[in-house]
C-alpha positions as CSV (number, residue, x, y, z in Angstrom):
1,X,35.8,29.2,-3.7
2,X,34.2,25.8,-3.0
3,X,30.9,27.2,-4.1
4,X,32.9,28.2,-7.6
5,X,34.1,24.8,-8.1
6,X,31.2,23.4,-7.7
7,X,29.2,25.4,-10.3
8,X,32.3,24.5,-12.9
9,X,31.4,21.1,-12.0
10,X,27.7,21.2,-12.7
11,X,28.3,23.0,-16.0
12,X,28.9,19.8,-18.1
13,X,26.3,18.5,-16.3
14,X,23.1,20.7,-17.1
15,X,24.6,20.9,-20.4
16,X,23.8,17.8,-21.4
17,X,22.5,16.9,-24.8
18,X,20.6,13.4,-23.7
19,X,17.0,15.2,-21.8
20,X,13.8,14.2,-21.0
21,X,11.1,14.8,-18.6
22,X,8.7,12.1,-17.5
23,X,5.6,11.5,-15.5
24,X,5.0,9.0,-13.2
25,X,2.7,7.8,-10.3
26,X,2.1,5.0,-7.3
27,X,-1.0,4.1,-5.2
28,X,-0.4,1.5,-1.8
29,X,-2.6,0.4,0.3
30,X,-1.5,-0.8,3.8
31,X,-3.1,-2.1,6.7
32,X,-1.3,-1.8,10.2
33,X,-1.2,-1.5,14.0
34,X,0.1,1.0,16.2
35,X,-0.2,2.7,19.8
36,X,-1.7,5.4,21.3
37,X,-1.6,6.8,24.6
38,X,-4.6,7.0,26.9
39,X,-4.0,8.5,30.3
40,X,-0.9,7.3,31.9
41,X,-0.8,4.2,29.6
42,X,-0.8,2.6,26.1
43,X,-3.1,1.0,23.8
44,X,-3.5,-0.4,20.5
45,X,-5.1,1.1,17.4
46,X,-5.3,-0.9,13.9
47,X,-5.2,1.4,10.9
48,X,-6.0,1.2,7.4
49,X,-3.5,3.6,4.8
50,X,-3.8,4.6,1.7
51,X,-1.1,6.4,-0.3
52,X,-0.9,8.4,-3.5
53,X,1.9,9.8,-5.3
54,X,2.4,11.7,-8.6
55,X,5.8,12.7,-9.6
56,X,7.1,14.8,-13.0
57,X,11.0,14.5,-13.5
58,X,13.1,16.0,-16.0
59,X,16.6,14.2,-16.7
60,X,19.8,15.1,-18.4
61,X,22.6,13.3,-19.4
62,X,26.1,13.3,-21.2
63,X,28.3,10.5,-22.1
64,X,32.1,10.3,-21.7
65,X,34.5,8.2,-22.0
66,X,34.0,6.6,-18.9
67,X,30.6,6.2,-18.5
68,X,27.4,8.4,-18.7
69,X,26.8,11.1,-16.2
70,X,23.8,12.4,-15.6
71,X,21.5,14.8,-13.7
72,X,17.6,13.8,-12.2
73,X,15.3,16.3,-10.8
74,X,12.0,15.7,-9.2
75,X,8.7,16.6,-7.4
76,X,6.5,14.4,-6.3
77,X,3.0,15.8,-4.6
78,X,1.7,12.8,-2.2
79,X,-1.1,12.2,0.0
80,X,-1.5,9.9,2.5
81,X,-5.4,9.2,4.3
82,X,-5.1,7.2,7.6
83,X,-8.4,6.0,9.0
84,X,-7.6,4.7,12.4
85,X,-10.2,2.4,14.0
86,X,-9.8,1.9,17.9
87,X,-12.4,0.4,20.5
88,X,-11.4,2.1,22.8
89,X,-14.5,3.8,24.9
90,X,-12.7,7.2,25.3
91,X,-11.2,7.3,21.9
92,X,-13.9,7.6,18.7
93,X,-12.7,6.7,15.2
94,X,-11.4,9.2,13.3
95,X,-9.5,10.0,9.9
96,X,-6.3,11.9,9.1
97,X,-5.4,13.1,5.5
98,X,-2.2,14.6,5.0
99,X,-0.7,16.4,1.9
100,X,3.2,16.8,1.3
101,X,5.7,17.9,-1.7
102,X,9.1,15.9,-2.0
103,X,11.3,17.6,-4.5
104,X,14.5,15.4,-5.1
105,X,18.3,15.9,-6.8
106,X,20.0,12.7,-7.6
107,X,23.6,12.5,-9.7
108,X,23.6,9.5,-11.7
109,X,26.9,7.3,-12.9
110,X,25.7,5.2,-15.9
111,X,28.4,2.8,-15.9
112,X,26.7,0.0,-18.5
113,X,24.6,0.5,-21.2
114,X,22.9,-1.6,-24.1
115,X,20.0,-1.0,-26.2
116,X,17.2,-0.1,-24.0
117,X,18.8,-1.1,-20.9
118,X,20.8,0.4,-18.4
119,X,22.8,0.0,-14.9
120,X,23.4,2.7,-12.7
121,X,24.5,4.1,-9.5
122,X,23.4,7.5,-8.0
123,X,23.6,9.6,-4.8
124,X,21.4,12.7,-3.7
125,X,18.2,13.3,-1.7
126,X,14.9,13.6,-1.4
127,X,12.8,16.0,0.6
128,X,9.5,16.1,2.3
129,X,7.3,19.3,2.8
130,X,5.2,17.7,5.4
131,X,1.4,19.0,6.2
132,X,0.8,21.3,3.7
133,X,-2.6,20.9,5.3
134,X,-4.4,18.3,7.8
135,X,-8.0,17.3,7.5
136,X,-9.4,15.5,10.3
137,X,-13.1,13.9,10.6
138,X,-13.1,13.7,14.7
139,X,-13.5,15.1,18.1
140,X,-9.8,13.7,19.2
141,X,-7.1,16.7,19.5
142,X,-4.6,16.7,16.6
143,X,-3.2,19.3,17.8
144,X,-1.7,17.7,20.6
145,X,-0.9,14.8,19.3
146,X,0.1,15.5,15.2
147,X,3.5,17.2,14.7
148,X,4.5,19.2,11.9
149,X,8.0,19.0,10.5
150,X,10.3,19.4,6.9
151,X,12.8,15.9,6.4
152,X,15.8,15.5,4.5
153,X,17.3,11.7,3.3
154,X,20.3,11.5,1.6
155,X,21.0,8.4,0.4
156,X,23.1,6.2,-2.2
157,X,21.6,3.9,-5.1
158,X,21.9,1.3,-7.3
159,X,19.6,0.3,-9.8
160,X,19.1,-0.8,-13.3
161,X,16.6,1.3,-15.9
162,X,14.4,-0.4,-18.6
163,X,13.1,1.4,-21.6
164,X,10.2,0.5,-23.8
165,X,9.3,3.0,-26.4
166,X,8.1,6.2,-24.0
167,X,7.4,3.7,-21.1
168,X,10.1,3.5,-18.8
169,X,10.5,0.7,-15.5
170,X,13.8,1.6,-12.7
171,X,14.0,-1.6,-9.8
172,X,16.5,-0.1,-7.5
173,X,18.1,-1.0,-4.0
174,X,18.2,2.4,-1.8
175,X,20.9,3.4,1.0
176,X,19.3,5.7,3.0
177,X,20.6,7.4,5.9
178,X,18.2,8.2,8.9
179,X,15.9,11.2,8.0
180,X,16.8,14.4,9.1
181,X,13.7,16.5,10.3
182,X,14.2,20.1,10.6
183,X,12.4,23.2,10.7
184,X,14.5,26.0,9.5
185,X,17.4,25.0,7.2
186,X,20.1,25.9,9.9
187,X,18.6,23.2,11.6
188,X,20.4,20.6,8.9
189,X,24.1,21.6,9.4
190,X,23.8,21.1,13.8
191,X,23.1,17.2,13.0
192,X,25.4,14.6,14.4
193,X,25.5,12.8,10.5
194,X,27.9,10.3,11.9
195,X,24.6,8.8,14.5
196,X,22.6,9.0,11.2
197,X,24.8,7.5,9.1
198,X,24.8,4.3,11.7
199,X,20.6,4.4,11.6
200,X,20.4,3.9,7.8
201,X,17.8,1.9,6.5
202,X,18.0,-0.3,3.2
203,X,15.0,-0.1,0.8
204,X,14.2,-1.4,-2.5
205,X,11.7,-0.2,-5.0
206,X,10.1,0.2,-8.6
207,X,9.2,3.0,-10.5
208,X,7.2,2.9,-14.0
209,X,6.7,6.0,-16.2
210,X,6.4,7.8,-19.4
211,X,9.2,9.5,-20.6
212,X,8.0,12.5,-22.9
Protein backbone atom coordinates (compact mmCIF):
# COMPACT_ATOMS: atom_id res chain seq x y z
CA UNK A 1 0.00 0.00 0.00
CA UNK A 2 2.82 2.50 0.89
CA UNK A 3 4.53 1.60 -2.35
CA UNK A 4 0.91 2.77 -4.07
CA UNK A 5 0.86 5.98 -2.30
CA UNK A 6 3.84 6.78 -3.20
CA UNK A 7 3.56 6.35 -7.00
CA UNK A 8 0.19 8.65 -6.67
CA UNK A 9 2.52 11.00 -5.19
CA UNK A 10 5.10 11.07 -7.88
CA UNK A 11 2.42 11.35 -10.61
CA UNK A 12 2.09 15.16 -10.55
CA UNK A 13 5.53 15.18 -10.24
CA UNK A 14 6.91 13.53 -13.50
CA UNK A 15 4.08 15.15 -15.01
CA UNK A 16 5.37 18.23 -14.97
CA UNK A 17 5.15 20.78 -17.76
CA UNK A 18 8.43 23.08 -16.77
CA UNK A 19 11.64 20.29 -18.24
CA UNK A 20 14.97 20.51 -19.14
CA UNK A 21 18.02 18.60 -19.21
CA UNK A 22 21.37 20.14 -18.81
CA UNK A 23 25.11 19.46 -18.99
CA UNK A 24 27.49 20.33 -16.67
CA UNK A 25 31.17 19.70 -15.49
CA UNK A 26 34.02 20.39 -12.60
CA UNK A 27 37.85 19.87 -12.61
CA UNK A 28 39.90 20.37 -8.71
CA UNK A 29 43.03 20.03 -8.17
CA UNK A 30 44.24 19.31 -4.46
CA UNK A 31 47.35 18.78 -2.85
CA UNK A 32 47.40 16.77 0.53
CA UNK A 33 49.05 14.53 3.19
CA UNK A 34 48.17 11.30 4.49
CA UNK A 35 49.44 8.00 6.19
CA UNK A 36 50.47 4.83 5.25
CA UNK A 37 51.44 1.93 7.12
CA UNK A 38 54.86 0.37 6.96
CA UNK A 39 55.50 -2.64 9.08
CA UNK A 40 54.17 -2.26 12.49
CA UNK A 41 54.07 1.56 12.20
CA UNK A 42 52.99 4.69 10.37
CA UNK A 43 54.36 7.11 7.99
CA UNK A 44 53.60 10.09 5.99
CA UNK A 45 52.83 10.31 2.24
CA UNK A 46 52.15 13.84 0.47
CA UNK A 47 49.77 13.49 -2.55
CA UNK A 48 48.85 15.44 -5.42
CA UNK A 49 44.81 14.91 -6.68
CA UNK A 50 43.22 15.70 -9.52
CA UNK A 51 39.42 15.34 -10.05
CA UNK A 52 37.07 15.40 -13.01
CA UNK A 53 33.55 15.28 -13.20
CA UNK A 54 30.86 15.45 -15.94
CA UNK A 55 27.31 15.28 -15.14
CA UNK A 56 23.93 15.37 -17.60
CA UNK A 57 20.64 16.17 -15.57
CA UNK A 58 17.22 16.32 -16.76
CA UNK A 59 14.65 18.43 -14.49
CA UNK A 60 10.96 18.79 -14.14
CA UNK A 61 8.87 20.94 -12.49
CA UNK A 62 5.14 22.12 -11.75
CA UNK A 63 3.87 25.10 -10.01
CA UNK A 64 1.13 25.31 -7.41
CA UNK A 65 -0.25 27.40 -5.34
CA UNK A 66 2.19 27.12 -2.77
CA UNK A 67 5.29 27.04 -4.34
CA UNK A 68 7.02 25.07 -7.32
CA UNK A 69 7.70 21.46 -6.91
CA UNK A 70 9.99 19.78 -8.76
CA UNK A 71 11.89 16.63 -9.66
CA UNK A 72 16.13 16.43 -10.53
CA UNK A 73 17.81 13.50 -11.88
CA UNK A 74 21.41 12.95 -12.34
CA UNK A 75 24.63 10.99 -13.40
CA UNK A 76 27.65 12.16 -13.02
CA UNK A 77 30.82 9.91 -14.39
CA UNK A 78 34.06 11.08 -12.33
CA UNK A 79 37.58 10.33 -12.15
CA UNK A 80 39.92 10.89 -9.68
CA UNK A 81 44.18 10.29 -10.39
CA UNK A 82 46.10 10.29 -7.14
CA UNK A 83 49.91 10.36 -7.54
CA UNK A 84 51.31 9.71 -4.15
CA UNK A 85 55.00 10.71 -3.67
CA UNK A 86 56.68 9.13 -0.47
CA UNK A 87 60.56 8.87 0.46
CA UNK A 88 60.24 6.24 2.00
CA UNK A 89 63.07 3.53 1.04
CA UNK A 90 60.68 0.55 1.00
CA UNK A 91 57.77 2.38 -0.59
CA UNK A 92 58.33 3.59 -4.51
CA UNK A 93 56.03 6.25 -5.90
CA UNK A 94 53.23 5.23 -7.52
CA UNK A 95 49.78 6.41 -9.17
CA UNK A 96 46.14 5.49 -8.60
CA UNK A 97 43.31 6.34 -11.15
CA UNK A 98 40.05 5.56 -10.17
CA UNK A 99 36.67 5.69 -12.19
CA UNK A 100 33.10 5.98 -10.50
CA UNK A 101 29.26 6.74 -11.63
CA UNK A 102 27.10 8.74 -9.08
CA UNK A 103 23.49 8.78 -10.27
CA UNK A 104 21.44 11.20 -7.87
CA UNK A 105 17.36 11.91 -7.12
CA UNK A 106 16.73 15.11 -5.44
CA UNK A 107 12.87 16.60 -4.74
CA UNK A 108 13.02 20.21 -4.97
CA UNK A 109 10.51 22.93 -3.02
CA UNK A 110 10.84 26.22 -4.98
CA UNK A 111 9.49 28.41 -2.44
CA UNK A 112 10.60 32.01 -4.18
CA UNK A 113 10.91 32.91 -7.53
CA UNK A 114 11.63 36.11 -9.70
CA UNK A 115 12.78 36.52 -13.16
CA UNK A 116 15.80 34.43 -13.57
CA UNK A 117 16.31 33.77 -10.02
CA UNK A 118 15.31 31.26 -7.71
CA UNK A 119 15.42 29.91 -3.91
CA UNK A 120 15.08 26.46 -3.12
CA UNK A 121 15.23 23.72 -0.71
CA UNK A 122 15.59 19.99 -1.65
CA UNK A 123 16.22 16.52 -0.14
CA UNK A 124 17.46 13.13 -1.84
CA UNK A 125 20.73 11.37 -2.53
CA UNK A 126 23.48 10.77 -4.37
CA UNK A 127 25.22 7.57 -5.13
CA UNK A 128 28.74 6.44 -5.89
CA UNK A 129 29.61 3.31 -8.09
CA UNK A 130 33.08 3.12 -6.82
CA UNK A 131 36.13 1.46 -9.04
CA UNK A 132 34.61 0.75 -12.04
CA UNK A 133 38.25 0.03 -12.65
CA UNK A 134 41.77 0.81 -10.99
CA UNK A 135 44.97 1.61 -12.87
CA UNK A 136 48.04 1.54 -10.99
CA UNK A 137 51.73 2.51 -12.30
CA UNK A 138 53.69 0.56 -9.34
CA UNK A 139 55.12 -2.42 -7.67
CA UNK A 140 53.10 -1.62 -4.21
CA UNK A 141 50.05 -4.12 -3.59
CA UNK A 142 46.67 -2.46 -4.25
CA UNK A 143 45.16 -5.27 -3.55
CA UNK A 144 45.80 -5.29 -0.08
CA UNK A 145 45.58 -2.06 0.65
CA UNK A 146 42.66 -0.49 -2.00
CA UNK A 147 39.00 -1.39 -1.02
CA UNK A 148 36.19 -1.59 -3.24
CA UNK A 149 32.77 -0.42 -2.07
CA UNK A 150 29.07 1.27 -3.46
CA UNK A 151 28.08 4.63 -0.94
CA UNK A 152 24.88 6.16 -0.42
CA UNK A 153 24.38 10.04 1.13
CA UNK A 154 21.27 11.31 1.74
CA UNK A 155 21.18 14.62 2.47
CA UNK A 156 19.05 18.00 2.76
CA UNK A 157 19.68 21.43 0.78
CA UNK A 158 19.29 24.73 0.43
CA UNK A 159 20.37 26.79 -2.27
CA UNK A 160 19.51 29.49 -4.66
CA UNK A 161 19.60 28.96 -8.77
CA UNK A 162 20.63 31.72 -11.28
CA UNK A 163 19.63 31.68 -14.88
CA UNK A 164 21.32 33.35 -17.77
CA UNK A 165 19.91 32.58 -21.14
CA UNK A 166 20.90 28.56 -21.44
CA UNK A 167 23.70 29.10 -18.71
CA UNK A 168 22.69 28.22 -15.43
CA UNK A 169 24.87 28.94 -11.79
CA UNK A 170 23.23 26.87 -8.30
CA UNK A 171 25.55 28.06 -4.79
CA UNK A 172 24.05 25.77 -2.29
CA UNK A 173 24.74 24.72 1.48
CA UNK A 174 24.51 20.73 1.71
CA UNK A 175 23.32 18.59 4.84
CA UNK A 176 24.72 15.44 4.46
CA UNK A 177 24.49 12.55 6.59
CA UNK A 178 27.52 10.16 6.99
CA UNK A 179 27.90 7.89 3.86
CA UNK A 180 26.62 4.69 3.83
CA UNK A 181 28.98 2.08 2.08
CA UNK A 182 27.44 -1.04 1.18
CA UNK A 183 27.86 -3.89 -1.07
CA UNK A 184 24.60 -5.47 -1.84
CA UNK A 185 21.49 -3.27 -1.36
CA UNK A 186 20.25 -5.31 1.83
CA UNK A 187 23.23 -3.94 3.19
CA UNK A 188 21.39 -0.22 3.40
CA UNK A 189 18.31 -1.12 5.54
CA UNK A 190 20.82 -2.98 8.60
CA UNK A 191 22.37 0.69 9.14
CA UNK A 192 22.04 2.28 12.61
CA UNK A 193 20.80 5.87 10.56
CA UNK A 194 20.35 7.39 13.98
CA UNK A 195 24.80 7.04 14.48
CA UNK A 196 24.77 8.57 10.95
CA UNK A 197 22.50 11.04 11.30
CA UNK A 198 24.88 12.44 14.36
CA UNK A 199 28.18 12.15 11.80
CA UNK A 200 26.74 14.51 9.25
CA UNK A 201 28.98 16.70 7.57
CA UNK A 202 27.93 20.38 6.22
CA UNK A 203 29.20 21.32 2.68
CA UNK A 204 28.76 24.06 0.42
CA UNK A 205 29.21 24.26 -3.33
CA UNK A 206 28.64 25.66 -6.87
CA UNK A 207 27.55 24.21 -9.93
CA UNK A 208 27.48 25.99 -13.50
CA UNK A 209 25.78 24.50 -16.59
CA UNK A 210 23.91 24.70 -19.78
CA UNK A 211 20.44 24.01 -19.70
CA UNK A 212 19.31 22.59 -23.19
Amino acid sequence: MKNYIFLLFLIPVISFSQSGISVSGTSQFNIGESIIPVGSHYEPISYDQRNNNITVSVFRGRKFSIGTFALKGSVSYRTENTKYNTNLIDVNNYDIVTRSLMPSLEVWYIFFQRDNIFLYASTGGYGIIQNLNIEKTTSFDLEKNTYDYNSLVPFFRTGMQLNYNRFFMNPFVSFDLEKIDFNTFNNIFEIDFKEKIKNYNIRTGIEFGIMF
